[in-house]
N, C-alpha and C positions, 0 to 999 in steps of 0.2 A: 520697452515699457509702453503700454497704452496709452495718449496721450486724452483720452475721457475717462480712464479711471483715478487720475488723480481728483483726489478732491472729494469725486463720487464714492458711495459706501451705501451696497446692496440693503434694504430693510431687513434688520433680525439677525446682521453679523457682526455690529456695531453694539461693544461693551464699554463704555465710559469706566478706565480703571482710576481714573483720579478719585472719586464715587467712592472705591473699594473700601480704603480704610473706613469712612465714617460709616459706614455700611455692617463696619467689622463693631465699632465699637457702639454702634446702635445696639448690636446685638448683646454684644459683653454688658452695656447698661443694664438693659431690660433681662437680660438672666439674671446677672446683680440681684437685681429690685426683687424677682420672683424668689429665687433662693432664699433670700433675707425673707420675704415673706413666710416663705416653704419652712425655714427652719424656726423662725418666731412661734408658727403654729403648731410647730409640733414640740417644742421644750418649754414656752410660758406655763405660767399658771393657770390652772381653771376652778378658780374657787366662788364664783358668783353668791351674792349677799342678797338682800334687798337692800341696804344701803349704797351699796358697791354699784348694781342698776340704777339709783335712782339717779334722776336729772342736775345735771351742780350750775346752780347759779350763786355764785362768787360765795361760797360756802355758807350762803342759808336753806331752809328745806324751800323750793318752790312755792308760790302761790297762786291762785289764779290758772286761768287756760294756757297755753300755750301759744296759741293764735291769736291774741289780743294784741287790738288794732292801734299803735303810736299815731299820736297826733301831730299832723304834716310839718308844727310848729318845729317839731327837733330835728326833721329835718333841713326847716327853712335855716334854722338855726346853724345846723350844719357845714350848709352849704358858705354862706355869711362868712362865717369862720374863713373857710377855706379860702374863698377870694380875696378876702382883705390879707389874711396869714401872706398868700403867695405873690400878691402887689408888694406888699412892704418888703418881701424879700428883694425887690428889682430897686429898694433905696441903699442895696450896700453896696454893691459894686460901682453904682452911681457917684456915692461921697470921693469911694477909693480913688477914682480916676476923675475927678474934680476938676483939677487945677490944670488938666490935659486937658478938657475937652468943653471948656469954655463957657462965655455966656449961652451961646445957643440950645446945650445941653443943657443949661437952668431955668431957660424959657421953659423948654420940652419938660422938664421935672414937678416948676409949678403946674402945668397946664394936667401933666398926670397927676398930680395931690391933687389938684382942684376938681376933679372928676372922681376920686376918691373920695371927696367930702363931702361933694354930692349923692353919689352912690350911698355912701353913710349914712346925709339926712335923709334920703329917698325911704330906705330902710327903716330908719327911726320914726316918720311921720306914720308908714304905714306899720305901725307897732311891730316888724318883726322880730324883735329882740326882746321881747315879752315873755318868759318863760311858761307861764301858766294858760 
């Protein structure tokens, strides 16, 4: 045996079969997906209304354009939400393990609610919690 063909591997003879399966069931996915498509299209119903077309907003008839512009507030408001929501979520696991992990951890706790509360009045002075 060669002792410079170990290891080496000519460009273009080299098939990664480890590859193969996911390869395999990429394919079986996506015919799946197409099939299902394939055959939805062809056994549904095709009974179009004008009620049946129209636009559903939470089941009253539409009003207004479509393209009308929300005001930044909902999503300053939004976002508000989300930050405070996902900080208080870091005070549960905090209580849990309490008594394991000490003063210093209670230090680190007020000093995170304290930045929190300021984050809060920062928000609050500058009205963003004002719906209107």
């Amino acid at each position: 045996m060669d002792p410079r063909a170990i290891g080496s591997v000519s460009p273009g003879s080299y098939m990664p079969t480890e590859y193969l399966p996911i390869l395999i069931i990429m394919i079986i996915a996506f015919a799946f997906g197409a099939g299902a498509l394939l055959v939805g299209g062809i056994f549904r119903l095709k009974r179009p209304y004008k009620e049946k077309l129209m636009p559903y907003e939470s089941g009253n008839p539409p009003v207004g354009e479509p393209r009308y512009r929300f005001s930044i507030k909902f999503y300053i408001i939004a976002m508000l939400f989300v930050i405070f929501d996902v900080e208080a979520v870091f005070l549960y696991p905090w209580a849990v393990v309490y008594e394991k992990i000490g003063l210093y951890a209670l230090i680190e706790m007020m000093l995170f609610i304290a930045i929190l509360v300021v984050g809060y009045i920062y928000a609050w002075k500058k009205e963003a919690f004002k719906w209107d």
